[in-house]
C-alpha positions in Angstrom: 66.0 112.7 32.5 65.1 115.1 29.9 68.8 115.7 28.7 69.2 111.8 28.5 69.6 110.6 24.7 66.6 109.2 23.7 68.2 105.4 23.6 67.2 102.1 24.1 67.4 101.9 28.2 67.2 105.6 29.0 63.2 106.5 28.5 61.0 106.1 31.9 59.0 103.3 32.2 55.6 104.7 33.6 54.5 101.3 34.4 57.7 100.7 36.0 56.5 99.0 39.5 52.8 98.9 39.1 50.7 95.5 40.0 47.3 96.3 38.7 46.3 96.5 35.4 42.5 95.9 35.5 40.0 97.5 33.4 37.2 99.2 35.1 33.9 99.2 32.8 31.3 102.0 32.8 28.4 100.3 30.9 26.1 97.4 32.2 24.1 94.9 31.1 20.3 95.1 33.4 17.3 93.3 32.6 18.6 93.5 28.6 19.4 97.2 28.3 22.8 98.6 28.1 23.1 101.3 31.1 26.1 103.8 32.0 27.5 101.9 35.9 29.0 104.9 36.7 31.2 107.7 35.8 33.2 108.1 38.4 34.8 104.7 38.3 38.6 105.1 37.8 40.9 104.0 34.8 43.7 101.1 34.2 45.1 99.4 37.7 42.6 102.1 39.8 43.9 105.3 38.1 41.9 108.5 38.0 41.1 109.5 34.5 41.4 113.1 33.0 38.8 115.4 35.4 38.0 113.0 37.9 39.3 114.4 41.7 39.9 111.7 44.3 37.9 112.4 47.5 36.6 109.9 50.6 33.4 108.9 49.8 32.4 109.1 53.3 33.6 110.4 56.6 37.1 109.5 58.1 37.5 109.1 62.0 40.3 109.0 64.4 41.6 105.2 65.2 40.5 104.4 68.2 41.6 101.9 70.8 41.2 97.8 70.4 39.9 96.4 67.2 39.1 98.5 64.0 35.7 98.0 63.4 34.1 99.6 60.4 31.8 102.8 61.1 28.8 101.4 60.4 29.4 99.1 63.6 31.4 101.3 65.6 29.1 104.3 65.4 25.5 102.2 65.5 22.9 104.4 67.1 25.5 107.3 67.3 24.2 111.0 66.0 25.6 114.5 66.2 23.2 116.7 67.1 23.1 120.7 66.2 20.9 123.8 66.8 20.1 125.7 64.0 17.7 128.0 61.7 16.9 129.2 58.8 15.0 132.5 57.7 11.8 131.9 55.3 10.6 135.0 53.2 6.6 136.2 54.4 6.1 138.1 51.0 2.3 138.2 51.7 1.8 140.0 55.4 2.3 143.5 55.9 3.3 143.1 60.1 6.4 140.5 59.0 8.4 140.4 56.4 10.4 137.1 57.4 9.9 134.2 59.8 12.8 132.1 62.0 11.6 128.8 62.0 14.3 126.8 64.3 15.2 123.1 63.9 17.3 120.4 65.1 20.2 119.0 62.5 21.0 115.2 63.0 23.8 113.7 61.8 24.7 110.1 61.8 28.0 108.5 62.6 27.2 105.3 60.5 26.8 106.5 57.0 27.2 110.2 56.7 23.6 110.8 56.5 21.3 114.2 57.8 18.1 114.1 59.1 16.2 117.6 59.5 13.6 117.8 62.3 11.7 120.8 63.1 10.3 120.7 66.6 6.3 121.5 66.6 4.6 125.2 67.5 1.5 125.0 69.5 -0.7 126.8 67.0 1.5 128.1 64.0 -0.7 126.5 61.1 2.7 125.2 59.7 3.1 121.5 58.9 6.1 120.8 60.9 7.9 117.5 62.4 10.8 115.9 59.7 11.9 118.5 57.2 14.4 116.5 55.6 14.2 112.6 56.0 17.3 111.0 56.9 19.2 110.7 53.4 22.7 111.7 52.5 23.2 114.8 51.1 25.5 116.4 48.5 27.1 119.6 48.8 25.8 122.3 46.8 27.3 123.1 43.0 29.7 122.8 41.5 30.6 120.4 44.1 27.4 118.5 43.8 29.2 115.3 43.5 30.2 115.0 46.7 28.3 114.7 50.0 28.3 116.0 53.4 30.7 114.8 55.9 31.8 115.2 59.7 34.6 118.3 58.3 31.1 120.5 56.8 29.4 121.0 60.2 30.7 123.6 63.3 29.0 126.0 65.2 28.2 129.4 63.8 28.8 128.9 60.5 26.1 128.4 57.3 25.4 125.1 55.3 23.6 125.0 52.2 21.1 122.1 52.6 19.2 122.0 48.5 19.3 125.9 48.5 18.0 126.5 51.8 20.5 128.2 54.1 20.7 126.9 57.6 22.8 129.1 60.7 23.9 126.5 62.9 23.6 128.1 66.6 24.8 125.2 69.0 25.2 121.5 69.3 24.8 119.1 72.4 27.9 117.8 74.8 28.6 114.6 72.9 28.8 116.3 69.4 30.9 118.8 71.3 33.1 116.2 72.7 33.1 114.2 69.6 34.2 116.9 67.3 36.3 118.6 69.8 38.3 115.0 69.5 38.8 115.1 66.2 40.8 118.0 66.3 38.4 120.6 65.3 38.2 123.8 67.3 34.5 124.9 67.8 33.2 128.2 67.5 31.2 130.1 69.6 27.7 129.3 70.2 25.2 132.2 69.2 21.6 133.3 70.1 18.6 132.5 67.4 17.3 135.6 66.7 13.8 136.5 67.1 11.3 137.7 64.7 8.5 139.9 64.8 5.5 137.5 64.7 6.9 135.5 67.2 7.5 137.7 69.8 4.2 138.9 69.3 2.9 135.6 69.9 4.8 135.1 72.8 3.5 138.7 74.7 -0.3 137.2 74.1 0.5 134.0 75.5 2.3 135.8 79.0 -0.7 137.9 78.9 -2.8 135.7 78.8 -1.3 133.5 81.6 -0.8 135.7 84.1 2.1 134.9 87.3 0.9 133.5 90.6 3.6 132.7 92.6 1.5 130.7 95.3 0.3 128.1 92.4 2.9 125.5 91.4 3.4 124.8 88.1 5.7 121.5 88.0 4.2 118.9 89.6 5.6 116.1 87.7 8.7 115.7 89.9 6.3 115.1 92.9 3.9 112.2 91.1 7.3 110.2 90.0 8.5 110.2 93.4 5.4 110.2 95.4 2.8 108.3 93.2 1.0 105.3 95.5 2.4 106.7 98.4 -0.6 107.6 100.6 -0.6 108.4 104.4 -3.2 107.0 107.0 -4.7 109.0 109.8 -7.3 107.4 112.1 -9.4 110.6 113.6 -13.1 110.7 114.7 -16.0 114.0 114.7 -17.3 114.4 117.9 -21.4 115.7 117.4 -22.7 114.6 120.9 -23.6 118.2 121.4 -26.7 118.1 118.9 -29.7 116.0 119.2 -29.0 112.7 118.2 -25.3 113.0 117.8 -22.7 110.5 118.4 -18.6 110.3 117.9 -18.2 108.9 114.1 -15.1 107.5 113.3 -13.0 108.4 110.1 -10.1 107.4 108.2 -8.1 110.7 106.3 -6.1 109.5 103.1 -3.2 111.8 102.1 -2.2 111.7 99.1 1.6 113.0 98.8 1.5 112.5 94.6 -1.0 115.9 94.6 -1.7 117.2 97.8 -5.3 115.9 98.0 -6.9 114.7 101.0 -9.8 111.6 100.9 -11.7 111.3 104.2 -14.2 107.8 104.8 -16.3 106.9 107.3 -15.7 104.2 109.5 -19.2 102.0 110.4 -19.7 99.9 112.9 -22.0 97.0 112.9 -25.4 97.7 113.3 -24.8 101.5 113.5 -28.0 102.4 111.6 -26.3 104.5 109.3 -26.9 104.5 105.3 -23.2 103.7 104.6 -22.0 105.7 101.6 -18.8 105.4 99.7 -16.9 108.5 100.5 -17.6 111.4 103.3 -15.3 113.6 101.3 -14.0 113.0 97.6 -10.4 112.8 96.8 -10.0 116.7 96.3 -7.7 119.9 97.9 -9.1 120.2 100.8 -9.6 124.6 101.6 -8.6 125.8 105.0 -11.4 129.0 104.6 -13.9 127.7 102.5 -16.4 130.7 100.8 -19.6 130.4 99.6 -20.1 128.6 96.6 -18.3 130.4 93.4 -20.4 131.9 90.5 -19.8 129.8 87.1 -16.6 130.8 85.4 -14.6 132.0 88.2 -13.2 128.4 88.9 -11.8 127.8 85.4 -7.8 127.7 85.4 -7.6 130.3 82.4 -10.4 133.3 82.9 -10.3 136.9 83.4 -12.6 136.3 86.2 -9.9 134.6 88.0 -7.1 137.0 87.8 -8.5 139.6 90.5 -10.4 137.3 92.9 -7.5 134.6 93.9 -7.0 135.2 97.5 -8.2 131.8 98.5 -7.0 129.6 96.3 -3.2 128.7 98.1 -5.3 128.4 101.8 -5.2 124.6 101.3 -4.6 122.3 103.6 -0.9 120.4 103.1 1.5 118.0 104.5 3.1 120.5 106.5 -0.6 121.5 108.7 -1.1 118.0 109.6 0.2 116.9 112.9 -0.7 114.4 115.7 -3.4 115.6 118.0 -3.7 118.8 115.6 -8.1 120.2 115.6 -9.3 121.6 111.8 -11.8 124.0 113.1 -11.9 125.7 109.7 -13.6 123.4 107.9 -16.4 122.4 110.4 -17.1 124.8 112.9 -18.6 121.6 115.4 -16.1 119.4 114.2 -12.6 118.4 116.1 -10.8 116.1 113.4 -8.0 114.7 115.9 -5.0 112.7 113.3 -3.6 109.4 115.1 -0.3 108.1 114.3 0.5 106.7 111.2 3.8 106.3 109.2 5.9 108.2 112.1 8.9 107.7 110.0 7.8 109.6 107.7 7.2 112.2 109.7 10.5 112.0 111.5 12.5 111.9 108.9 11.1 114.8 106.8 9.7 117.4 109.6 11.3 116.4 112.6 8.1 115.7 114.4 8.8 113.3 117.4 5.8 113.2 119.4 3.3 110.8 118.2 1.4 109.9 121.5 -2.7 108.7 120.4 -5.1 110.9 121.1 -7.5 109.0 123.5 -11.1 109.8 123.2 -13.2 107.4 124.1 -13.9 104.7 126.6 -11.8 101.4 126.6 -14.2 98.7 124.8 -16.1 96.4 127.3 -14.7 92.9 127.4 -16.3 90.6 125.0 -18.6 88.0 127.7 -17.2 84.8 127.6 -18.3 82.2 125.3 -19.1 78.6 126.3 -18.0 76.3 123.8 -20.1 72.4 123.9 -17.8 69.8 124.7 -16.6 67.6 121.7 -19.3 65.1 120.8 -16.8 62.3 119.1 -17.8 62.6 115.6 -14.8 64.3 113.5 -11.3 65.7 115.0 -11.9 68.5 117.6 -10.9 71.4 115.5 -13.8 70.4 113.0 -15.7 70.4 115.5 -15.2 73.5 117.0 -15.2 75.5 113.6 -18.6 74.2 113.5 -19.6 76.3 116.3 -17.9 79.2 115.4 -20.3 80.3 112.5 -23.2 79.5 110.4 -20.8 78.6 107.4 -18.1 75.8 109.3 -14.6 76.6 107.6 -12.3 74.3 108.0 -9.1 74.5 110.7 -6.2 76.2 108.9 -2.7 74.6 109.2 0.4 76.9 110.4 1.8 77.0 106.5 4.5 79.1 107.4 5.8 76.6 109.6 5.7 73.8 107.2 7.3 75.9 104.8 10.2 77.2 107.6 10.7 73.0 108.8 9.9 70.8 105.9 12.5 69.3 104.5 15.2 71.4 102.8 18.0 69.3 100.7 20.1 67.7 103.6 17.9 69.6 106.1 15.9 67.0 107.1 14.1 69.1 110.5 13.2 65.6 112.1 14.8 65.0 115.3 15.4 60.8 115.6 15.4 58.8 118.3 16.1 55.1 119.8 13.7 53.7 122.2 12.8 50.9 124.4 9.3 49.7 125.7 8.6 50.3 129.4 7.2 47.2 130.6 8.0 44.0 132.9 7.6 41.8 129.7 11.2 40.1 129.1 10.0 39.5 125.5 9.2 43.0 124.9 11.8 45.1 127.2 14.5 44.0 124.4 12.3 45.7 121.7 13.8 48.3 119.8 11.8 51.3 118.4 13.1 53.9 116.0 11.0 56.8 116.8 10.5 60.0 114.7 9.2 63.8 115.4 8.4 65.9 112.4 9.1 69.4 112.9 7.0 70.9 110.0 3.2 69.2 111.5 4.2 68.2 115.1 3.6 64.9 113.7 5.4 61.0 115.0 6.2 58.3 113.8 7.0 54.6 114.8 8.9 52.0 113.6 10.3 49.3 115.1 13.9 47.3 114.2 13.4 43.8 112.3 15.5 41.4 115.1 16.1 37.6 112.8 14.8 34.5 115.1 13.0 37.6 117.8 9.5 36.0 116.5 8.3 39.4 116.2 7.6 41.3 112.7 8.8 44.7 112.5 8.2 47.5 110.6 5.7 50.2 111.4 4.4 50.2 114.4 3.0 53.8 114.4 1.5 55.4 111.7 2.6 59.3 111.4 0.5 61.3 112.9 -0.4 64.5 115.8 -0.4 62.0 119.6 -2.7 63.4 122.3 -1.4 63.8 125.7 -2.2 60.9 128.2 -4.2 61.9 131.0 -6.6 64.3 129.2 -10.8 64.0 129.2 -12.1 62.8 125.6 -15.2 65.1 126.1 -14.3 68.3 126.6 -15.0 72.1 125.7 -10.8 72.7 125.5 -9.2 71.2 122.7 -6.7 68.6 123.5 -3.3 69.2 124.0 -0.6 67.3 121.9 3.1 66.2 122.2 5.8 69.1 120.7 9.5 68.7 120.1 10.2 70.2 123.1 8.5 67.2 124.8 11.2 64.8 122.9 15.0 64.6 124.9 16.8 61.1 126.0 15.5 59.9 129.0 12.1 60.9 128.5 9.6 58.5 129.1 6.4 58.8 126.6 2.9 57.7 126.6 2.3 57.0 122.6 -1.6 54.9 122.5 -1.4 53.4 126.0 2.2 52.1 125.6 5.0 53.9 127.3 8.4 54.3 125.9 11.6 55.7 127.2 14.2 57.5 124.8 17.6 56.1 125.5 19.4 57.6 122.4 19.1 60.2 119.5 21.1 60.6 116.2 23.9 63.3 115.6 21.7 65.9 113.4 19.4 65.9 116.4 21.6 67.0 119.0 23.0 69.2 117.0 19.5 70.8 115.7 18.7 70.8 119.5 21.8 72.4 120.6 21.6 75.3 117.5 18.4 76.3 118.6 18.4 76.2 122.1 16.0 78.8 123.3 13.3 76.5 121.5 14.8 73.4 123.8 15.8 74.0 127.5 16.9 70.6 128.0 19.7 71.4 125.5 21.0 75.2 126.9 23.8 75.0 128.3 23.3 78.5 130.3 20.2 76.8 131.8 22.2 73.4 132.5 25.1 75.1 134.6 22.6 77.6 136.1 21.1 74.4 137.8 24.6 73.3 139.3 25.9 76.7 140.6 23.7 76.4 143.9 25.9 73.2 144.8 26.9 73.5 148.9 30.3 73.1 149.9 30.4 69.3 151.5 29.1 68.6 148.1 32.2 70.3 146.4 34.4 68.7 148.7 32.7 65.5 147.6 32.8 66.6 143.9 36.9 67.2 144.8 37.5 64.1 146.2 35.9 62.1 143.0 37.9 63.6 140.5 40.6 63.2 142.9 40.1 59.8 142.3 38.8 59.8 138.6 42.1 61.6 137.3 45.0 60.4 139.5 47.0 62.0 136.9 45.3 65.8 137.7 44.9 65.8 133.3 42.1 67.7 133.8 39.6 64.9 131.9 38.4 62.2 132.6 35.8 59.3 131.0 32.5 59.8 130.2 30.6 57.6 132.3 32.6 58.8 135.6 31.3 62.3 134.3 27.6 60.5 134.3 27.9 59.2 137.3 29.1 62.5 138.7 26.6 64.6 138.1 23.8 62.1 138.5 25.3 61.8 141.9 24.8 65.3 143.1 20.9 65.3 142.4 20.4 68.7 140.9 17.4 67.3 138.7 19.5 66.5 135.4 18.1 64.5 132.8 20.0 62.1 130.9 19.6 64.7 127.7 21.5 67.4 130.0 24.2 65.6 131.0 24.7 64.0 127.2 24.6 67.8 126.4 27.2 69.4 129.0 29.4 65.8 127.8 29.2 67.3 124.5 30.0 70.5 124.6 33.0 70.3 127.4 34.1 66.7 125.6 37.2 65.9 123.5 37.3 62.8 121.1 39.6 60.1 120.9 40.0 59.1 117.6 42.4 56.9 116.1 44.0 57.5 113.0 43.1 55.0 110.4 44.9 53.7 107.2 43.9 55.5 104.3 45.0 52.2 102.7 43.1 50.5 104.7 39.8 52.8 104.4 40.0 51.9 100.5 40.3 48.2 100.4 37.0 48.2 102.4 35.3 51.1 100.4 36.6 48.7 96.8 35.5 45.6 98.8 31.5 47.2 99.4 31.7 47.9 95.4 33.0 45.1 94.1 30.1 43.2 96.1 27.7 45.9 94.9 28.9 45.3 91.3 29.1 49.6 91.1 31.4 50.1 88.1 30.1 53.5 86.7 33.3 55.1 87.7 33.9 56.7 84.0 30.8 58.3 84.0 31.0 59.6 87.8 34.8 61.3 86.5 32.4 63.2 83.6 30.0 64.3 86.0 33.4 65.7 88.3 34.6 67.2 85.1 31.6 68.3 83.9 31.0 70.4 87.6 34.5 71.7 87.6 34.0 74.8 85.6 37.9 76.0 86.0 39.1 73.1 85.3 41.3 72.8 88.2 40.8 69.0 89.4 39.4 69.9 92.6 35.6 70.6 94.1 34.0 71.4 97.2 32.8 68.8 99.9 29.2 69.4 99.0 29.5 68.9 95.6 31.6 65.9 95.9 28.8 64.1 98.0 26.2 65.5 95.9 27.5 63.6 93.1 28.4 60.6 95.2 24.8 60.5 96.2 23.7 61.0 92.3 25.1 57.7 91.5 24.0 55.9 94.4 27.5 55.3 95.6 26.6 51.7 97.5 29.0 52.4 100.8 27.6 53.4 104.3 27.5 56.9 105.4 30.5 57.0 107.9 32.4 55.3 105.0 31.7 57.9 102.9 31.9 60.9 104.7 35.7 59.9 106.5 36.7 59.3 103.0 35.7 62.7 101.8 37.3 64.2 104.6 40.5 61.9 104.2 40.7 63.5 100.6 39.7 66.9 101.5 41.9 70.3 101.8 40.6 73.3 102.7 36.9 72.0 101.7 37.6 71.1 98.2 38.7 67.4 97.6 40.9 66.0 94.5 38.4 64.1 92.8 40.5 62.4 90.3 42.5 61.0 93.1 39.6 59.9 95.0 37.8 57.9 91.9 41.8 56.3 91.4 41.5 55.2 94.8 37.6 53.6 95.2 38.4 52.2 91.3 37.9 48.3 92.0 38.3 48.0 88.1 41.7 49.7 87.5 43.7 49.8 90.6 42.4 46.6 92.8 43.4 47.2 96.5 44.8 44.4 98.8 41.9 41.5 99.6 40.4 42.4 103.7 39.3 40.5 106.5 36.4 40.4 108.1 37.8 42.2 111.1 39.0 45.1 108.9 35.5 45.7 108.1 34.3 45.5 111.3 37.3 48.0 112.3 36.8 50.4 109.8 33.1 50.5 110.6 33.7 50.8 114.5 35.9 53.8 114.2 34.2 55.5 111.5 30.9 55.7 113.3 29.5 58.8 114.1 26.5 58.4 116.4 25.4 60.8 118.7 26.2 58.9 121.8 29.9 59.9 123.6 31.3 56.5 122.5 35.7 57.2 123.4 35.0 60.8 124.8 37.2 62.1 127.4 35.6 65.3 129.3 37.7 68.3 130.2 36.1 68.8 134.1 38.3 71.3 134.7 36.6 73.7 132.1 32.9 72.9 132.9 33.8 73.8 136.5 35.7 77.3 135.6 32.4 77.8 134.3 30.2 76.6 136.9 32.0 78.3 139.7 34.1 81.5 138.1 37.2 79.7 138.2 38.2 76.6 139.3 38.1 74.5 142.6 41.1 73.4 144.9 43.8 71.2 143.3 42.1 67.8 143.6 45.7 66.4 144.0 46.2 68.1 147.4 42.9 66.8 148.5 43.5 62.9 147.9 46.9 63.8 149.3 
């Protein structure tokens, strides 16, 4: 370019490709006086002027992974961390000359800036804590313009902090890691070295606190993982040898946070005794107790204490206790005998596994027997029996953990429901229907009995809930009465309730099934205890057993009808109740259901809405969408009804729950399909008969009674006998 002709065309352009052309300004206007902004702001378009050097104002860090975030959000709360000294001139002491004074260099991530700290000396009469307050720092001249950055700081070199030279000795893992990842190699770590006046201080202090193995030092690890942790022993002082002696009871406390044993006295009711707090005060308990030290030879820092020691370790610790185990050190008279408490401990930590009582004294005398007046009428009989328990008359406490295991529980009801019929020669009364209901959290019943149009009787309730007595029972009595109990409750029972006697014919699904869940609370629902009944069955009344199912299944199916299988086994008189049989029906039975017409299941559900006037279908699809987090069309059973039930959906139960389960796949039901299909408004569904309703209701029921059961014989006697009988075919043959 320089042996170009200097034409029009041929010079340089320096401004050839260049965007910015801004002006920076370096004077400003504040509050009225003109002030310099800065010296260091650059020329035309952002170009350094003559002098100025262009450095990065502050640190620059690797790119990490995922977003780039600036460093004052990346590196929040983030601080190197070095070990270093300096040396500080004594001019005025004729033992030292200079002083190390060690100190702790922070550096932070975020903005470049230091933060000196200089951990505190026990005793040095030197104001020490923060050195230099977190600020950022520039180098030292002629490069005082600049600051400090991430590149100034490795181990074993020196950094010039204003004029005070610091040795940095070491830095912690994550500075090491951090600066290691940058690319830097670190030096080697070094040693601070020591000066005279503090070595000097250091040989006092050893001196002064001399080493004793036996004592131990750290006990902080034991508090945090032993603090309120205390160990019980039961153990008793036998003085029956002196005059007026007796066994006294006590109660050791061990604490494991410290080693210290507690030991209280146990008193017994009218023992005589002034009854003081403590027998022995939380303390270490000595194994060779001396006579009572002179003053100063206790203290934990003394002269005094350095030759006469001995003693001090011969405490008693976890390790000398052990059941049955006699401390004859510390009372000569005394045989402290430790029960057995918290074995697993024990077990676990010294492998102790005998923890047999020591016995040593008498079996108590049984309490005489206490006659109790019979009930007088006034009150119920537990308030009147509290009153004659004691001065103050509580009143009776109710079994709350009960109530709270059987009260009601969302669609855990725990009430067992049943249908019943009076027991009497009345015509009028013998067609009476009761509904009659035993609450499981109070032992409580109630009555009610089924409105019947043109019966001429009102119904309604005909019991109030409440505990029944027992019929037969003495209203004046020391006993308290007895009352009826859920297990009292099966069909075919016949029950006293207030002089009127009613016979259980039927009971609802949920109670059958709560019956037959928890069976060891209800016999009459175990089926172990049913067949264990009919397994002492002779053999004429096998042959007889043969020949009727013989008869009952001509085609040898293995099942046969339910009220064959009644009259079966109410034949054979092995003392089953109707409850049993209903319950070996159950379990051995198979359903016959027909398949119903989705179509037709529909038309009635839209035929029960449209007469119910329901239309809130658009806000029952919110609620669906609102519950279906994933947005996949589709919820679980539950939460379908639960929402069904929200809105008060106006169909019948066996409606609504074939429906769900006609819509349901793998527990979770399409819920916009199922609002298209019960939508009277928008898709109307075919007008139904009056025997479609019926027919849909019939076949949808789900009562607890076998209704269209067929029940597999052959199974229930493989299980009654250990295999099964003779072919009934070649018997009718």
């Amino acid at each position: 370019m320089a042996s170009l002709p200097l034409l029009p065309g041929n010079t340089p352009n320096k401004h050839l490709g260049k965007e910015k052309f801004h002006k920076s300004h370096h004077f400003d206007i504040s509050n009225g006086v003109t002030t310099l902004a800065g010296d260091e702001r650059p020329g035309i378009g952002g170009e350094l002027l003559l002098g100025q050097k262009h450095g990065s104002k502050y640190s620059v860090y690797p790119q990490g992974k995922g977003c780039e975030l600036p460093s004052w959000v990346a590196f929040d709360k983030q601080a190197l961390c070095f070990d270093a000294y300096f040396e500080e001139t004594v001019p005025q002491a004729k033992e030292e000359t200079y002083r190390i004074r060690k100190c702790k260099i922070f550096f932070f991530l975020e903005d470049d800036t230091i933060k000196v700290i200089e951990p505190e000396c026990k005793n040095s009469g030197i104001t020490q804590g923060t050195f230099i307050r977190r600020h950022r720092i520039p180098l030292p001249p002629p490069n005082d313009d600049q600051f400090y950055n991430v590149s100034h700081f490795n181990i074993n070199q020196e950094i010039i902090l204003y004029s005070r030279k610091f040795i940095i000795t070491d830095c912690d893992t994550f500075t090491r890691n951090f600066i290691t990842n940058l690319g830097v190699c670190l030096n080697e770590p070094k040693m601070s070295p020591m000066d005279t006046y503090t070595q000097r201080r250091d040989n006092e202090e050893k001196s002064m606190r001399p080493l004793r193995p036996y004592e131990r030092y750290d006990t902080l690890q034991q508090f945090l993982d032993y603090d309120n942790k205390v160990l019980r022993f039961y153990g008793y002082w036998d003085d029956t040898n002196n005059m007026y002696g007796d066994v006294r009871n006590f109660v050791l406390h061990y604490f494991l946070a410290d080693d210290t044993i507690e030991i209280r006295e146990v008193f017994n009711p009218n023992c005589g005794r002034n009854q003081v707090s403590k027998f022995l005060r939380r303390s270490k308990l000595p194994k060779a107790p001396s006579k009572l030290p002179q003053p100063g030879v206790v203290t934990d820092r003394t002269i005094l204490n350095v030759f006469d020691s001995s003693n001090q370790g011969k405490r008693y610790i976890l390790d000398s206790l052990k059941t049955g185990a006699i401390m004859k050190e510390f009372y000569k008279d005394c045989d402290l005998m430790i029960g057995s408490e918290l074995n697993s401990y024990y077990r676990c930590k010294y492998g102790i596994e005998d923890f047999t009582p020591v016995q040593y004294k008498a079996p108590a005398a049984p309490k005489p027997f206490r006659h109790v007046p019979p009930y007088n009428g006034f009150g119920s009989e537990e308030d009147s029996l509290s009153s004659c328990q004691g001065l103050l008359p509580k009143p009776p406490q109710k079994d709350f953990h009960k109530f709270m295991a059987k009260d009601r529980n969302g669609l855990e009801s725990n009430v067992l429901n049943f249908v019943a019929k009076m027991v009497t020669e009345d015509p009028v009364d013998k067609d009476r229907v009761f509904n009659i209901s035993f609450y499981l959290s109070d032992d409580t019943i109630s009555v009610f009995e089924r409105t019947e149009r043109n019966s001429g009787l009102l119904g309604g309730k005909f019991l109030e809930r409440g505990r029944v007595k027992k019929p037969g029972q003495e209203l004046y009595k020391s006993e308290l009465s007895k009352y009826f109990t859920a297990q009292d409750f099966y069909v075919g029972a016949v029950l006293c309730l207030n002089n009127q006697n009613f016979q259980l014919t039927e009971a609802d699904e949920y109670t059958f099934k709560y019956m037959e869940k928890h069976a060891e609370e209800f016999p009459r629902a175990n089926v172990g205890s049913i067949l264990s009944k009919l397994r002492p069955i002779s053999d004429d009344k096998q042959k007889e057993i043969q020949t009727f199912l013989a008869l009952s299944d001509p085609g040898n199916f293995g099942f046969i009808p339910y009220e064959s299988f009644r009259g079966l086994l109410m034949g054979l008189e092995c003392g089953l109740s109707e409850h049993e049989v209903l319950v070996l029906a159950r379990c051995f039975s198979k359903r016959e259901q027909s398949e119903l017409d989705v179509s037709l299941m529909l038309a009635v559900a839209q035929d029960f809405l449209r007469k119910k006037h329901f239309e809130d279908f658009c806000e029952m699809t919110k609620a669906f969408t609102y519950h279906d987090r994933h947005k996949t069309g589709r919820l679980s059973l539950k939460e379908t009804r639960t929402i069904c039930k929200a809105f008060h959906l106006p169909l019948p139960e066996n409606l609504l729950t074939s429906l769900l389960q006609k819509f349901s796949q793998e527990d979770e039901i399409d819920y916009q399909a199922y609002i298209a299909g019960i939508n009277w408004l928008e898709y109307p569904a075919a007008p139904v008969m009056p025997d479609d309703i019926i027919k849909v209701n019939f076949k949808t029921s789900n009562c607890g009674g076998m209704g269209q059961r067929n029940v597999n014989y052959a199974s229930m006697l493989k299980d009654i006998f250990s295999g099964p009988l003779t072919d009934p075919t070649t018997v009718a043959s």
